[in-house]
Each structure stands twice: as C-alpha cells, then as structure tokens.
C-alpha positions as CSV (number, residue, x, y, z in Angstrom):
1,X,0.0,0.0,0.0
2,X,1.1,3.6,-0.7
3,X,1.6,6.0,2.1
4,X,-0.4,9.5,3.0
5,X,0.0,11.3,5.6
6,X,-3.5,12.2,7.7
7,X,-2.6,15.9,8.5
8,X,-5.8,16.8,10.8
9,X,-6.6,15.6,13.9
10,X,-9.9,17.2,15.7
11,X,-9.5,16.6,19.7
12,X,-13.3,17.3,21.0
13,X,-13.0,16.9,25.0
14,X,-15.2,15.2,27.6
15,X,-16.6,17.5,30.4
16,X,-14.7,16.4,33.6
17,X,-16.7,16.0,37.2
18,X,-15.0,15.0,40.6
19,X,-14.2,11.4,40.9
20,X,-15.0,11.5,44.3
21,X,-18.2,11.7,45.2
22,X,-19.7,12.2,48.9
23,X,-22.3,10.2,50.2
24,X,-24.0,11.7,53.8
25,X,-24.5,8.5,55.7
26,X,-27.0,8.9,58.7
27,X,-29.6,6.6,58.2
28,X,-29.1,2.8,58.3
29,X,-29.5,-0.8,56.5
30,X,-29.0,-2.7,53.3
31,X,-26.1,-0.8,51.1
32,X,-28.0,0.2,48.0
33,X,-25.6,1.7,45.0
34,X,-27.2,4.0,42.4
35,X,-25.3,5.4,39.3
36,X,-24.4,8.3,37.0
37,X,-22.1,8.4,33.6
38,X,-20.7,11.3,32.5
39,X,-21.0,12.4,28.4
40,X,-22.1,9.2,27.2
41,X,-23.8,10.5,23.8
42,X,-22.7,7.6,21.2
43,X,-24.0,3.8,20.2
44,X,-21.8,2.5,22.0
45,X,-20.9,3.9,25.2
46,X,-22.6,2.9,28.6
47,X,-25.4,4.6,29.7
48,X,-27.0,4.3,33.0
49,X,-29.5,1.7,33.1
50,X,-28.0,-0.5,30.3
51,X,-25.0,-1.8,32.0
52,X,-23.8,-3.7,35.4
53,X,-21.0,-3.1,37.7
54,X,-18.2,-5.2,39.7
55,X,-17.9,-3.2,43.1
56,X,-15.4,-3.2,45.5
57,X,-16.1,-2.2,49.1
58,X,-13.8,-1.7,52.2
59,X,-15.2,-1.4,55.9
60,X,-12.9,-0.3,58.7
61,X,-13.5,0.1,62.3
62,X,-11.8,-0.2,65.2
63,X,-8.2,-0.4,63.6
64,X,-9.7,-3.7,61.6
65,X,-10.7,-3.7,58.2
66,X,-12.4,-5.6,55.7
67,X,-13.2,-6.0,52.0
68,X,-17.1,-7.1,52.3
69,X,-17.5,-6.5,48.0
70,X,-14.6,-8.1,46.0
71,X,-15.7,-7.6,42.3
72,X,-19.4,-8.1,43.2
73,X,-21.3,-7.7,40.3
74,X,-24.4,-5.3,40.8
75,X,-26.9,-5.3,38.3
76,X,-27.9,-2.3,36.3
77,X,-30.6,-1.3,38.7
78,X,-27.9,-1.6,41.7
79,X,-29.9,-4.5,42.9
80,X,-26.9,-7.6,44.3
81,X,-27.0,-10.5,46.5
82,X,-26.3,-11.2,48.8
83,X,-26.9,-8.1,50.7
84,X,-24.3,-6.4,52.7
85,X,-25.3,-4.0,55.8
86,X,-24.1,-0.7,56.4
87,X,-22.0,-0.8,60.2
88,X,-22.3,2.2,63.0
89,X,-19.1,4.0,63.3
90,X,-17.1,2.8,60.4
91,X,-15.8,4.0,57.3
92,X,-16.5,2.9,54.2
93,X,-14.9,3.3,50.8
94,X,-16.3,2.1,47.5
95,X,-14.7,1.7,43.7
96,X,-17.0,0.9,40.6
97,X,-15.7,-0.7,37.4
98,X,-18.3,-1.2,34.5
99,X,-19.2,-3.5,32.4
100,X,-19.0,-6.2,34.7
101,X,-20.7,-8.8,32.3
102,X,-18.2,-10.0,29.2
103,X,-15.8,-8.0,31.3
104,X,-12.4,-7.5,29.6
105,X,-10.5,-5.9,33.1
106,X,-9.1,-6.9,36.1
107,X,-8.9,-4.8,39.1
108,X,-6.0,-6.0,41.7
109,X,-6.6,-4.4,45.4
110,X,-6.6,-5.1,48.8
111,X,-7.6,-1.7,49.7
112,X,-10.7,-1.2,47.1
113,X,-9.5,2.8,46.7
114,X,-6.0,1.9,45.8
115,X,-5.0,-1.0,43.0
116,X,-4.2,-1.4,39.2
117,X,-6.2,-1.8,36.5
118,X,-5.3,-4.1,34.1
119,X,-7.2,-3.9,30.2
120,X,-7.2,-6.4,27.5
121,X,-8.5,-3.9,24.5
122,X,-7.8,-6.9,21.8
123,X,-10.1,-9.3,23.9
124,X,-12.7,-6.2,23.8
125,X,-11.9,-5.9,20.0
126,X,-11.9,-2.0,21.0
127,X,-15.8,-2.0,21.4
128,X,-16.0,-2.6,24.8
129,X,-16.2,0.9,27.2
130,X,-14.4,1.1,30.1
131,X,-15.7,3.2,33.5
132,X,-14.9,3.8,37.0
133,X,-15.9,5.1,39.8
134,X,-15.1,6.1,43.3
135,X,-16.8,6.8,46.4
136,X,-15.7,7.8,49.9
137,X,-18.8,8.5,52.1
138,X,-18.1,10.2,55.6
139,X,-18.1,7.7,58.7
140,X,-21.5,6.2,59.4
141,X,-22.8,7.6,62.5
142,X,-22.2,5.8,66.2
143,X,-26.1,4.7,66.0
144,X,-27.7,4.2,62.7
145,X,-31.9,5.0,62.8
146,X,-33.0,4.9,59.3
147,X,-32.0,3.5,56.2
148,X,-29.3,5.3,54.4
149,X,-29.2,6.6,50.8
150,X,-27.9,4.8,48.4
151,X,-24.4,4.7,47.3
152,X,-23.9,7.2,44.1
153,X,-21.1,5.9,41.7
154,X,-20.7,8.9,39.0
155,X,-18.5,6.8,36.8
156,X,-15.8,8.4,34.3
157,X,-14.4,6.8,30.6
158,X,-10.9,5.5,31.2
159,X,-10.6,5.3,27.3
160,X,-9.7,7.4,24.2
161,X,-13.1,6.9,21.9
162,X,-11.4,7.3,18.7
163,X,-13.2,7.5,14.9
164,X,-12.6,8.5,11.2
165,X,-13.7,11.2,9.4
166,X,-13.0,10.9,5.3
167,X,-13.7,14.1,3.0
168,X,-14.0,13.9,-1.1
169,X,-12.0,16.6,-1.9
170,X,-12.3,16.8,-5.8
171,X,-14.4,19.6,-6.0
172,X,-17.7,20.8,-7.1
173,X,-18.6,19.2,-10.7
174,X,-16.2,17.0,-10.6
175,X,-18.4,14.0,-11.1
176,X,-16.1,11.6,-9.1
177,X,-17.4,9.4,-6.1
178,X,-15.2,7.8,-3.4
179,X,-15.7,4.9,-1.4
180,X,-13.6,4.2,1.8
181,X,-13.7,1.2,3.1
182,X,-11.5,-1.7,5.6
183,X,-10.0,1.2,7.6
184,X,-7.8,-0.6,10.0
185,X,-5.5,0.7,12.2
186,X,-2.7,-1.9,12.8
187,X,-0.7,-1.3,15.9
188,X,-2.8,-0.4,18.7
189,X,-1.5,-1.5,21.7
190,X,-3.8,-5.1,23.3
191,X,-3.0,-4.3,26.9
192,X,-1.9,-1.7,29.3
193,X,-2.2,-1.0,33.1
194,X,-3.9,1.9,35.1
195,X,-2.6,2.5,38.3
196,X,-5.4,3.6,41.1
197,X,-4.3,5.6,44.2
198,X,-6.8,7.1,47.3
199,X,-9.9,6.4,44.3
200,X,-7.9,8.2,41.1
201,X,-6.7,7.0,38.4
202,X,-2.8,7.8,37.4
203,X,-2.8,10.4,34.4
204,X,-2.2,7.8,32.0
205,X,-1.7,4.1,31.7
206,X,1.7,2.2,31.5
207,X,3.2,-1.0,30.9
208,X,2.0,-1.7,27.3
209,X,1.8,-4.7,25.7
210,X,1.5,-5.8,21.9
211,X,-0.2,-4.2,19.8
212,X,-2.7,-5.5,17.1
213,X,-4.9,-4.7,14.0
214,X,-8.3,-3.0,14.7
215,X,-10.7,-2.8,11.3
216,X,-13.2,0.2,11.8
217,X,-14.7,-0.7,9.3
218,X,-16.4,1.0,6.3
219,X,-17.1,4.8,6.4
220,X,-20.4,5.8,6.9
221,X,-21.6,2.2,7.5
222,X,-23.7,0.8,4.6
223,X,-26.8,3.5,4.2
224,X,-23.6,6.2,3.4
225,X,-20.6,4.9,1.9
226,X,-20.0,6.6,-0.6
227,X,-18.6,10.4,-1.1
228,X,-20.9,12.2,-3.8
229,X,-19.7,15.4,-5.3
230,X,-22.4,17.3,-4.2
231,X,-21.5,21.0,-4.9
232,X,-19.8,21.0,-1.4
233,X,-17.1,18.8,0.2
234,X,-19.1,16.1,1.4
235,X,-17.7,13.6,4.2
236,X,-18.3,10.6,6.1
237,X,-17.0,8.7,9.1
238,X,-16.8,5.5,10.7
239,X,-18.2,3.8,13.8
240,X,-16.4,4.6,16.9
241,X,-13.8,2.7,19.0
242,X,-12.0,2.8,22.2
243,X,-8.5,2.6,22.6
244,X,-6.2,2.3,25.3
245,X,-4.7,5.8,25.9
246,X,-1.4,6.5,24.4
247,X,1.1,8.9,22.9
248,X,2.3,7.1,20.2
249,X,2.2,7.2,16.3
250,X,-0.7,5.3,14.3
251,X,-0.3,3.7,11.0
252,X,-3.3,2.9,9.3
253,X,-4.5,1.2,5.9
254,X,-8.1,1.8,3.6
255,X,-9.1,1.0,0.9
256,X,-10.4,4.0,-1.9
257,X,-12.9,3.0,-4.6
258,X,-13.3,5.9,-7.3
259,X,-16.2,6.1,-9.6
260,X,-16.9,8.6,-12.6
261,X,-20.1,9.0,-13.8
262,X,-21.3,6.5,-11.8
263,X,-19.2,4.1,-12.7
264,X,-16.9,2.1,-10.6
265,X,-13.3,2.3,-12.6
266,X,-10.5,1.5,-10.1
267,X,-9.4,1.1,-6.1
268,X,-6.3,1.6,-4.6
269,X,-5.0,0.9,-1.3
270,X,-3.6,3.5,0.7
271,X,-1.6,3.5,4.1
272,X,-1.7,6.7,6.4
273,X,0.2,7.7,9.1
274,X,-1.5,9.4,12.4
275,X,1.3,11.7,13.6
276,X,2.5,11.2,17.6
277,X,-0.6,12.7,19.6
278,X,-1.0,12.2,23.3
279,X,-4.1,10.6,23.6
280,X,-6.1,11.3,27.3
281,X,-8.4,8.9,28.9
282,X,-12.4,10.6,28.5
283,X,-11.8,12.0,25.5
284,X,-13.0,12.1,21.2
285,X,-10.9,11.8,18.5
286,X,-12.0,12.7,14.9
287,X,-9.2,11.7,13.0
288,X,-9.8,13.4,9.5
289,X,-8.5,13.6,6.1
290,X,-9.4,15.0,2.6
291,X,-9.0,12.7,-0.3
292,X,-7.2,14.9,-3.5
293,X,-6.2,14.1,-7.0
294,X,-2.6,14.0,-4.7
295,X,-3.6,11.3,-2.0
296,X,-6.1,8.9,-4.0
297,X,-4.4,6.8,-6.7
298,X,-1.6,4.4,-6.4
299,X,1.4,7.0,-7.9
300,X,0.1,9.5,-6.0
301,X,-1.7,11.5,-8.6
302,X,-4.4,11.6,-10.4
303,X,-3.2,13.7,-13.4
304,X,-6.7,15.9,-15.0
305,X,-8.0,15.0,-18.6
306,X,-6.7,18.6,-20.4
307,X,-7.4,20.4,-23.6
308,X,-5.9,22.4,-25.8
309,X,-6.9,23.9,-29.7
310,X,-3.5,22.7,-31.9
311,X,-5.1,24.6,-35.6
312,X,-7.7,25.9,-37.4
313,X,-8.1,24.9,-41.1
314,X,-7.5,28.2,-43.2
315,X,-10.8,29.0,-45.4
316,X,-10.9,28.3,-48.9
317,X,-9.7,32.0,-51.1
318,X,-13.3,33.3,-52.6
319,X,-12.6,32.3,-56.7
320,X,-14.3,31.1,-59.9
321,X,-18.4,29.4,-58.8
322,X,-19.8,32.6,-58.4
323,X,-23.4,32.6,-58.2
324,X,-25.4,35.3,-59.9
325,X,-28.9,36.2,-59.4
326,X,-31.5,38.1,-60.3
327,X,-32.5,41.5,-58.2
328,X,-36.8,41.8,-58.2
C-alpha cells in the first residue's frame, strides 16, 4: 500500500466532574448503589441503566478492616446479592468498574480505593467501554436510625473513543465518487495498566503490551458509503472505538474505490500515518483527512484530462463558382 500522511486531527473533549463523590450516611440498612455516567452520547458507550457493575467495598472500624464487596457484580438497577449491611461508626470506601458482564479488566486491590487496573482492548476488539468510579462516604454515624441513601457511583471513561472522518475533496462538478472502506489501524497497543491511588486514576496508563490490528470498518456504514460530489465537500466517518490511551504514532491502511459518472473504474489501497498525539483517557478523536487528486491513486496523482486547440483549417480563397442572381 502507498503511504499519505493524515494531517488533521480534531480533539473534542469530555466534560470532567470529581471522581469523588460524597455520600452523607446517617440513616441505616442494606447498602443500596445507584449510578451516573458522564457524556455518554454515542452507540456505544454505557449509559445508565443498560450496564452492570463489579464493586469493590472496604469497611474499617476499630483499627480492623475488611473488603465485604470483592468484584461483586451489581446489576444495572444496583440490585446484588447477597446483601451487605451498612456498620455504625465505620468508614467505608467504594470503587465501581463497569461493564462487569463480558468484562475484559481486572482490578487488583486489597484496599478497594488503591489497586491497578489491568485492560485487555484486543479481547474487547476496542468496542467494549471502560468506566470507574469512586466513592468515599463520611463515617457512618455511632447509631444508625433509618436506612441510608444509596451509594452514588458517578462513573468516568478511562478510554480514548477514537473514529474517522473521510472528506472527497475533488471539488464541485467534478463528477467523481469515493468509497472508503476496511480502515484498519494496525498497531494499537492489546494491553496496558492503570494505576489507582486514594480512588484516582494515574494520568495515563503504563506497561503496554503488543499491539494489534483493529478494522473500523467502512465509512459511513452501509446506508452512506459513498462520497458524492455534491456542490460541497461532502464527508463521512466511521463507527467509533475505544483505545487504550497512548502517545504514540498510528499507521493505518483503507481501501479508496473511485467512480466517474457512476461508474466504478479503479481502487487503490492506501496507508496513512497518524502523527504522535498524546491521547487522554475521556476523551473524542475525529481523526480526518481530505481525499485529493494527490492522496487517492496508487502513484500519487491523479493527473486531469486537459485540452488544448493545436489549428484551425484556413478558409478556402473566394474564386471562380460565383453565383449570380437576379434582383426583383
């Protein structure tokens, strides 16, 4: 495959909130958990209600603790069993990681605030969201009257969500339209680690692993594949992905149809190259590139069909065959 160079990349970020959340506990009973996600818009991010939850809980009291939730899973309407009781005079802290069905993470802690989490993004094929959540309530009070509130686990994406945007930049009239399709990026990195300390998450992960090939598929998806010249640039991208958060340099391979007139005449495969962008956990990438007489074909251009007037025949001299007629 010949190689382009992808020269735009559009960074929209994700509205932070604390990731410590404060749960007044003066009431008493069964611990109930209720949730929140921040800026989930797409297809396939979580949202609340459609996804369940591995929770880790730690009571302490009286210079003894213990971890009563080790990756208990807690359905999407923070129902769980068996239940666990809420203590007079003890402190509590809580850590969320979501989804806990098909999950693709392991969480290793003793504490349930401080740990490492480790991601598999191959085995989650990059569609699989990642989210987590901490909460340190204040210490239940010495007698507990009334049941409490529930736990509140506003939960935060751990993951880049990454997508591509394709432009057909041959210009109004030009009667050309472009397919993309197989857009793959081939060395995204399988696994990393994401240290947790006190309930946060470290800036960014470490210890990568391999990497591997991740096919976003065809742009637009199969109602709007192709780019028509319509009198303006028109454009299309694919699904989106999560990827492990990195600052690193992307190469990537597609696949360009071209039609004229309607009629499928030729496709080249093209390899681009994402420059070196530090990618941050809760954000979007639009990764986005105009396709050009220059970037399309296999030699790198796409030379126009030109015209140019090389003579005239001279006229004939006026001579003999004149034509004489009569005046009325």
């Amino acid at each position: 495959m010949k190689k382009i160079f992808i020269a735009v990349l559009a960074v929209a970020a994700l509205a932070s909130c604390s990731k410590e959340q404060t749960v007044n506990v003066d009431k008493g009973a069964v611990i109930g958990f209720d949730t929140f996600v921040e800026n989930s818009t797409r297809a396939n991010d979580l949202e609340v209600g459609d996804f369940d939850f591995g929770v880790y809980g730690l009571v302490e009291k009286g210079g003894e603790n213990a971890l009563i939730f080790n990756n208990q899973e807690v359905a999407a309407d923070g129902s769980y069993s068996p239940a666990q009781y809420w203590i007079a005079a003890a402190q509590y802290y809580f850590t969320a990681i979501a989804p806990c069905t098909n999950a693709k993470w392991d969480y290793f802690t003793t504490t349930a605030h401080t740990g490492t989490i480790a991601f598999d993004n191959q085995a989650a094929a990059a569609n699989q969201d990642l989210l987590f959540a901490y909460v340190k309530p204040a210490q239940t009070p010495d007698e507990i009257k009334a049941a409490p509130d529930k736990v509140g686990f506003t939960f935060n994406h751990m993951l880049s969500r990454v997508r591509f945007t394709f432009a057909n930049g041959f210009g109004a009239g030009s009667n050309i339209k472009l397919e993309v399709t197989d857009v793959t990026i081939t060395d995204a990195y399988a696994t990393a680690q994401l240290a947790v300390e006190d309930g946060t998450p470290a800036a960014a992960w470490k210890n990568f692993g391999t990497t591997f090939s991740k096919n976003f598929g065809q742009v637009g998806g199969a109602t709007l594949a192709t780019l028509t010249d319509t009198g303006a640039t028109m454009s299309a991208a694919t699904e989106h992905f999560y990827l492990i958060p990195a600052n690193k340099t992307y190469e990537v391979t597609f696949y360009v149809t071209l039609y004229q007139a309607g009629v499928k005449l030729d496709t080249y495969a093209r390899t681009a190259t994402i420059p070196a962008t530090d990618m941050q956990k809760g954000m979007s990438y639009d990764i986005k590139t105009t396709l050009t007489a220059n970037n399309t074909s296999d030699d790198g251009q796409l030379y126009p069909i030109e015209f140019e007037v090389t003579a005239v025949t001279e006229w004939d001299q006026f001579g003999d065959g004149d034509i004489t007629g009569n005046v009325n």
